[in-house]
BAKE-889150 format. One line per field, with one value per residue (C-alpha): z, x, y; residue number from 0. Coordinates in Angstrom, 3 decimals. Example, Ala and Ser with C-alpha at 12.3 -4.5 7.8 and 13.67 -1.06 7.14 Angstrom:
pz <- 7.800	7.140
px <- 12.300	13.670
py <- -4.500	-1.060
fimi <- 0	1
***
This chain:
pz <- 114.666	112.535	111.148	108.582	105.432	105.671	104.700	102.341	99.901	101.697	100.614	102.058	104.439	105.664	106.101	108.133	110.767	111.012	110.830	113.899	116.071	116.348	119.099	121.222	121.246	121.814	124.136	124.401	123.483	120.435	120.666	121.909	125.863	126.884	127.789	129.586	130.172	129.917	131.637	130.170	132.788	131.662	133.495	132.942	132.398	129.130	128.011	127.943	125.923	123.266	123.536	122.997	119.598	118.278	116.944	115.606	116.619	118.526	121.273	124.608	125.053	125.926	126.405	123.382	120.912	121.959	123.226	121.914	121.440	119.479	117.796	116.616	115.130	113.350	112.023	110.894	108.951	106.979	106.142	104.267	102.435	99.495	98.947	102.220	104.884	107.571	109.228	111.599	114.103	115.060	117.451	114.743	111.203	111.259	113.107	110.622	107.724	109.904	109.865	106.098	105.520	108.031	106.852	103.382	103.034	104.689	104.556	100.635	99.112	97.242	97.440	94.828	96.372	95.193	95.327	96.203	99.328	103.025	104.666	107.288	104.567	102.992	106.145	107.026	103.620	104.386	108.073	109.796	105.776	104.946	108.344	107.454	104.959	102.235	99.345	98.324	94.386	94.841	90.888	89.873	89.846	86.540	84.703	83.585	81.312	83.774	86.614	84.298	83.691	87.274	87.994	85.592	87.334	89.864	93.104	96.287	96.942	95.836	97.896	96.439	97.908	95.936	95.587	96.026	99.611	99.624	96.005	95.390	92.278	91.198	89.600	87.432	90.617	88.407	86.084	88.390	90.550	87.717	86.497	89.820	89.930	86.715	87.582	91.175	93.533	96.075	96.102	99.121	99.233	101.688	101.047	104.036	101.644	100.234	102.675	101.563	100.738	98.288	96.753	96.622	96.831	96.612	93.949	92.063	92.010	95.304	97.703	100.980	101.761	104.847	106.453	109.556	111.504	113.371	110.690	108.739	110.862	113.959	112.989	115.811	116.539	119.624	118.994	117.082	115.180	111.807	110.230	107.665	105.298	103.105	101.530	103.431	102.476	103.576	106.441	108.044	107.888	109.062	111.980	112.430	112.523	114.500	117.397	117.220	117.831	120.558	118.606	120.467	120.576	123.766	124.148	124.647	121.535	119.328	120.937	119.677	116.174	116.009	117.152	115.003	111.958	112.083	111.133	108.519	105.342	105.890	107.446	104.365	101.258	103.623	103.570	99.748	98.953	100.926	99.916	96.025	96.220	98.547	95.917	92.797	94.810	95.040	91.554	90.829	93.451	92.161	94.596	93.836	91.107	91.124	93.476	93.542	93.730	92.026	92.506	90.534	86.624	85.749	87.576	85.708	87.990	87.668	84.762	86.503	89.859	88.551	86.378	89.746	92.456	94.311	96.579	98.396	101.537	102.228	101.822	99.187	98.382	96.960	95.768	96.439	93.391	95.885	95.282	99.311	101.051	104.275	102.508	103.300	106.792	106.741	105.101	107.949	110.653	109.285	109.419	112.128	111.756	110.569	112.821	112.009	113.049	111.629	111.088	108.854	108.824	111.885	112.252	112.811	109.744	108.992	107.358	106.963	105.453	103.341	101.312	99.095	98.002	100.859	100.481	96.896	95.024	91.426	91.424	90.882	94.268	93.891	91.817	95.100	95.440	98.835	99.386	101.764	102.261	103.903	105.658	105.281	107.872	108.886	109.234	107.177	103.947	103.214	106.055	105.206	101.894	103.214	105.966	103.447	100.761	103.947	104.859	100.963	100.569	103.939	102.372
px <- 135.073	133.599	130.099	128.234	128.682	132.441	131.585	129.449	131.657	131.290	128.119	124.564	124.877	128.087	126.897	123.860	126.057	128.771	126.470	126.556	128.910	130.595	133.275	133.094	129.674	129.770	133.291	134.575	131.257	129.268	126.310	125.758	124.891	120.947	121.380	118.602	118.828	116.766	119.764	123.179	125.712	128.493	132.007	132.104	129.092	131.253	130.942	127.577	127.480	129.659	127.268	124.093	125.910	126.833	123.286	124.509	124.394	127.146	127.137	125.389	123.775	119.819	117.842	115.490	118.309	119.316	122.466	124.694	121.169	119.597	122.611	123.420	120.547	120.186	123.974	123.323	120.058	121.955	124.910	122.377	120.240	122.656	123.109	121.388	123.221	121.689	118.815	116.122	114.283	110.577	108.295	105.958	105.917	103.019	105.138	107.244	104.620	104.163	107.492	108.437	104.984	105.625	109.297	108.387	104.786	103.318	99.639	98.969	101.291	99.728	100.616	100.212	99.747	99.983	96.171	97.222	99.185	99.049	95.868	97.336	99.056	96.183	94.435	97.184	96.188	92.453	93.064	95.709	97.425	93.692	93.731	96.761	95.770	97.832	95.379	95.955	95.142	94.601	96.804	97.245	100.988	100.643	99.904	102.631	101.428	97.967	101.232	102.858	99.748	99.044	102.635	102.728	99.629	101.848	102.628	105.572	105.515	104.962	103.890	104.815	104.288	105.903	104.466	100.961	99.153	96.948	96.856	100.789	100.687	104.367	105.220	107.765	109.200	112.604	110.132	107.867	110.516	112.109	108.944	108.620	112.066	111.749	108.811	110.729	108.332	109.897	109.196	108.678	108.408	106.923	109.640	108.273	107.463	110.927	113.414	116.700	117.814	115.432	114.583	117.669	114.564	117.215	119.445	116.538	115.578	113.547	114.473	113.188	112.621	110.430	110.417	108.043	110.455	107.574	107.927	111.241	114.095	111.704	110.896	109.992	106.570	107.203	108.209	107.000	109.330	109.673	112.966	112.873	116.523	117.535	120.557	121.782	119.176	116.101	118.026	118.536	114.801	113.670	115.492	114.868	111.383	111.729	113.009	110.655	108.261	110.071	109.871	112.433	112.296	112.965	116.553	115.044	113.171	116.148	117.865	115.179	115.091	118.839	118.935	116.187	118.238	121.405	119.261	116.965	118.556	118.054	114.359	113.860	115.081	113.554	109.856	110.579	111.300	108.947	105.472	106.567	106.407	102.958	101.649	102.417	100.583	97.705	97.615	96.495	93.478	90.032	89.084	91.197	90.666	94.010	97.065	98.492	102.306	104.826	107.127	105.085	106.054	102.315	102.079	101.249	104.051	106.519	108.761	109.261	109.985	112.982	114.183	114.387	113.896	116.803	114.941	110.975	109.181	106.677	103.855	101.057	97.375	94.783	91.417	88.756	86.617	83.609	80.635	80.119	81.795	81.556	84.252	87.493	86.488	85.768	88.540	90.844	89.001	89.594	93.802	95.252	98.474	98.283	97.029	94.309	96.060	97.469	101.166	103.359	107.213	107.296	108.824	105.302	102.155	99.288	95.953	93.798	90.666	90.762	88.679	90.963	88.122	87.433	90.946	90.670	89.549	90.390	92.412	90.221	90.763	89.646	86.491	83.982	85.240	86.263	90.375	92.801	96.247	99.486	102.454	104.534	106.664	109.387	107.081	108.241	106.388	104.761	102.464	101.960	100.737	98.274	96.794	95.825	94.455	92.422	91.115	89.654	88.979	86.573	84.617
py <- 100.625	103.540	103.838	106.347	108.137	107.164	103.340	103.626	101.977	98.637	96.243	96.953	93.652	94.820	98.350	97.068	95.034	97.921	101.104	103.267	101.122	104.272	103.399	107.058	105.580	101.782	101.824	97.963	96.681	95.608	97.470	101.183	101.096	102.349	105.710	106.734	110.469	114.003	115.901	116.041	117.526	119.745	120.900	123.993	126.655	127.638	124.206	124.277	127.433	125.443	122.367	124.848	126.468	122.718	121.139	117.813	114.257	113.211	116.258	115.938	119.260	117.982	114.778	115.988	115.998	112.483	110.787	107.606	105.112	107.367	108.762	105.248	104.106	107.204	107.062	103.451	104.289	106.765	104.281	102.350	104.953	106.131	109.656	110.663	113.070	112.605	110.665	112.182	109.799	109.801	108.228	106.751	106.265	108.618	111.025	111.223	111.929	114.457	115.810	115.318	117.567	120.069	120.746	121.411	122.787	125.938	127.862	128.452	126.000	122.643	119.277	116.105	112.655	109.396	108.325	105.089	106.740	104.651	105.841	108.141	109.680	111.276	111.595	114.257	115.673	116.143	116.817	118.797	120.122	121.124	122.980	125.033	126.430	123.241	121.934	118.708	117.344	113.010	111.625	108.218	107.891	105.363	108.697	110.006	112.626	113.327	113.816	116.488	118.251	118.913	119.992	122.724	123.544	124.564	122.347	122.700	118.956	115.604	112.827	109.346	105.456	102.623	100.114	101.360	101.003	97.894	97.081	97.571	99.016	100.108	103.532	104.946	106.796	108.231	109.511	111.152	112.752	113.924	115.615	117.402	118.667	120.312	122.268	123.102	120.265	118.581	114.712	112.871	109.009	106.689	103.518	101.270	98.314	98.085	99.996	101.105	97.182	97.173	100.511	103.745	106.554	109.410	108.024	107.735	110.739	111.732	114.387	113.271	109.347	108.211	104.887	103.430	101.683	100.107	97.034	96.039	97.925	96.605	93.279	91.900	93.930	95.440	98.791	102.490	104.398	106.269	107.652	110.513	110.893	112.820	115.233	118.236	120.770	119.104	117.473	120.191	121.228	118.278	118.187	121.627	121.194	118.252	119.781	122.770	120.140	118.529	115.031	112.452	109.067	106.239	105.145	101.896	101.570	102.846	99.686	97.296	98.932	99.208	95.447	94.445	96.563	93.967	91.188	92.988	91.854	88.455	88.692	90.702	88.246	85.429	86.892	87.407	84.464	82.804	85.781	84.898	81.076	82.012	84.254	82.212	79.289	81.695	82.559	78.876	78.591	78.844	80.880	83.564	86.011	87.788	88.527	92.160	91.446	92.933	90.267	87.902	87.995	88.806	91.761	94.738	96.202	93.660	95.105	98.565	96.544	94.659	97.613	99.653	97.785	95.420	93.262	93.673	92.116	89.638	92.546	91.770	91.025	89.204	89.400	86.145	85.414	85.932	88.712	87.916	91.407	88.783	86.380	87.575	88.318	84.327	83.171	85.217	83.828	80.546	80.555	79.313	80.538	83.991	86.485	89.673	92.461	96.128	96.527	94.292	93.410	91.514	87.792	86.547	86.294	88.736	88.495	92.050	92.050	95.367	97.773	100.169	101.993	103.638	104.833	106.058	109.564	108.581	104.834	101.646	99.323	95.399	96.549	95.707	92.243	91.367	91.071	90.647	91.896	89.551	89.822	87.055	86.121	83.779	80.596	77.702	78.177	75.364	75.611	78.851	77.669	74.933	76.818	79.330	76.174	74.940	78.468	78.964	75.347	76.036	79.009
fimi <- 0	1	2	3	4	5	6	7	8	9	10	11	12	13	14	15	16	17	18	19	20	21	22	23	24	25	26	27	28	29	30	31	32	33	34	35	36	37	38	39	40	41	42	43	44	45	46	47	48	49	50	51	52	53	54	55	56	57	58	59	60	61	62	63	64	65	66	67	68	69	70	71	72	73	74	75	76	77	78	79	80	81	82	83	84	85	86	87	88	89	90	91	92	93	94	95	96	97	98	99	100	101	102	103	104	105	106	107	108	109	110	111	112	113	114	115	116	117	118	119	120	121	122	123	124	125	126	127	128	129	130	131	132	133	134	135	136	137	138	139	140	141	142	143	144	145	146	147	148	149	150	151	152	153	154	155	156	157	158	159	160	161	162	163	164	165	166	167	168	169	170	171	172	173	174	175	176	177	178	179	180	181	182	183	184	185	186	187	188	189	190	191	192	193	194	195	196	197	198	199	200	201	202	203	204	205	206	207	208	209	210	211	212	213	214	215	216	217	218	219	220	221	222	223	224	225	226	227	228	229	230	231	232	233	234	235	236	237	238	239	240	241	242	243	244	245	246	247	248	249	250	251	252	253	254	255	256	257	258	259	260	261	262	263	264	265	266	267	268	269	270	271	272	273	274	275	276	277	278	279	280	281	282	283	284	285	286	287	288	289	290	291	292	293	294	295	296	297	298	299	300	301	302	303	304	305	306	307	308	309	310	311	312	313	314	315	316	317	318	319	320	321	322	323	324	325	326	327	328	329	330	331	332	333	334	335	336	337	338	339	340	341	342	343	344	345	346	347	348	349	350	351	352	353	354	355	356	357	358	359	360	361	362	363	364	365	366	367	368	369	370	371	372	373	374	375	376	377	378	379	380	381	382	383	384	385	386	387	388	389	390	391	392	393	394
***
């Protein structure tokens, strides 16, 4: 059994079940073994020397640079993100924000994000980047031209989310990485919402692609992780950068998430089919004034999703035809079988109350009107639909 770049010929689905089954990692067994360590014992003290010179996955030299577990996981992540070289693996999706920023950016550079970025996101913007000396410029990634403008303004990076946090607007990503390149900014994208299955961030164009593992590759709610590929260049900072910061993750959690990885694919076209039929239901309630989905043919995203896009997740919103801000907070107390919680991408369903424009500098968010974002999960779908036709019908 081999795993990695070396199958990437093979279809996604195939790639997901085989990646990082490595057998010098796995032995006579299907999955890679826990390996719970911090020291790694050598023979000889000249092995160790050897070990120390040879900073790649797949030599024991150090718990912080991982064994087998983490190894795995890491080697399977890249099998499925085309064009990447290698994967680096962090304790939170946050966490690795973190990293992608901190490998690219230093004091005095300036950085363009997506104004509809995931919260965090900015917040490392106006926080910890502002501290060191990085300024950060909010754009509306629908602006093309306004995009261009601002590069030749001079930038070092590009921070991009697709679709949009919260409101899931979808951008011409191809376009706007290609308009960085040429005026020498590196794009970055945040590609939680669609993962690898559903959106190639490097073949289109990007140079570095982040995922929070915490929700797809998880699934199953019970673990933090975030993964950070890319080609060899940037690979190598990030893990470079990584280790200066000591980032590792547990043995145990790379389990779960490399567990929860072999089923992703069909979690993933399950919750889509299920949040479209959900969504299009939606549409037709009175008490909804519009549903921010880009899976749904009225979108105003829908025609760049299927031109670039190859699958998406149970993720969306909608807005209640209600002036009342109290509304949406009422009509999520009233499910009974989604829960109010942060996160997404688990087997079980979400409702959020939310407010994008308190996340906003220069993008409209539901215009005041109370909203509320889901997760779909793997319930049946019909009772899905009518718990949320009893929760509106209530208020």
């Amino acid at each position: 059994m081999s795993g990695g770049g070396d199958e990437k010929h093979l279809k996604p689905a195939t790639r997901l079940v085989r990646g990082g089954r490595r057998k010098e990692w796995t032995g006579p067994v299907v999955n890679p073994p826990v390996w719970r360590a911090s020291t790694h014992l050598y023979d000889k003290d000249a092995d160790r020397h050897a070990a120390g010179g040879n900073n790649a996955d797949g030599q024991f030299f150090y718990g912080r640079r991982g064994a087998p577990t983490q190894w795995a996981l890491a080697d399977a992540l890249t099998a499925i993100e085309a064009d990447a070289y290698g994967t680096v693996l962090y304790p939170s999706g946050v966490a690795a924000i973190a990293g992608c920023m901190l490998a690219v950016l230093k004091p005095g550079d300036r950085l363009l994000m997506a104004d509809n970025a995931y919260d965090p996101s900015r917040n490392m913007a106006t926080g910890l980047l502002t501290r060191m000396g990085v300024e950060t410029t909010f754009f509306d990634p629908r602006d093309l031209e306004g995009f261009r403008a601002l590069c030749r303004q001079g930038a070092k990076a590009v921070w991009l989310e697709c679709p949009g946090s919260l409101t899931f607007e979808v951008s011409d990503i191809p376009a706007l990485a290609a308009i960085a390149r040429e005026h020498g900014a590196v794009s970055m994208v945040d590609n939680t919402w669609a993962s690898p299955l559903g959106f190639s961030a490097l073949t289109h164009g990007c140079d570095i692609v982040m995922m929070s593992l915490s929700k797809h590759v998880g699934g199953h709610s019970d673990l933090m992780m975030g993964s950070a590929s890319a080609g060899k260049r940037w690979y190598t900072a990030l893990r470079r950068v990584s280790q200066e910061l000591g980032q590792v993750v547990s043995p145990d959690d790379a389990a779960l998430a490399a567990r929860g990885l072999r089923t992703m694919g069909i979690r993933l076209e399950a919750q889509t089919r299920s949040a479209l039929a959900i969504a299009t239901r939606l549409e037709a309630q009175p008490q909804v004034a519009r549903v921010m989905c880009p899976l749904l043919p009225s979108d105003p995203g829908h025609a760049l999703w299927r031109r670039d896009f190859t699958g998406g997740c149970g993720l969306f919103s909608f807005v209640l035809a209600s002036d009342d801000p109290q509304a949406s907070a009422r009509v999520a107390d009233a499910l009974d079988l989604f829960g109010i919680g942060y996160s997404w991408g688990g087997f079980e369903s979400l409702a959020l109350p939310i407010r994008p424009e308190d996340y906003r500098s220069c993008m409209q968010g539901t215009d005041g009107k109370p909203a509320i974002r889901l997760s779909i999960g793997l319930e049946d779908t019909a009772d899905l639909i009518a718990d949320l036709a009893q929760a509106l019908a209530r208020v």
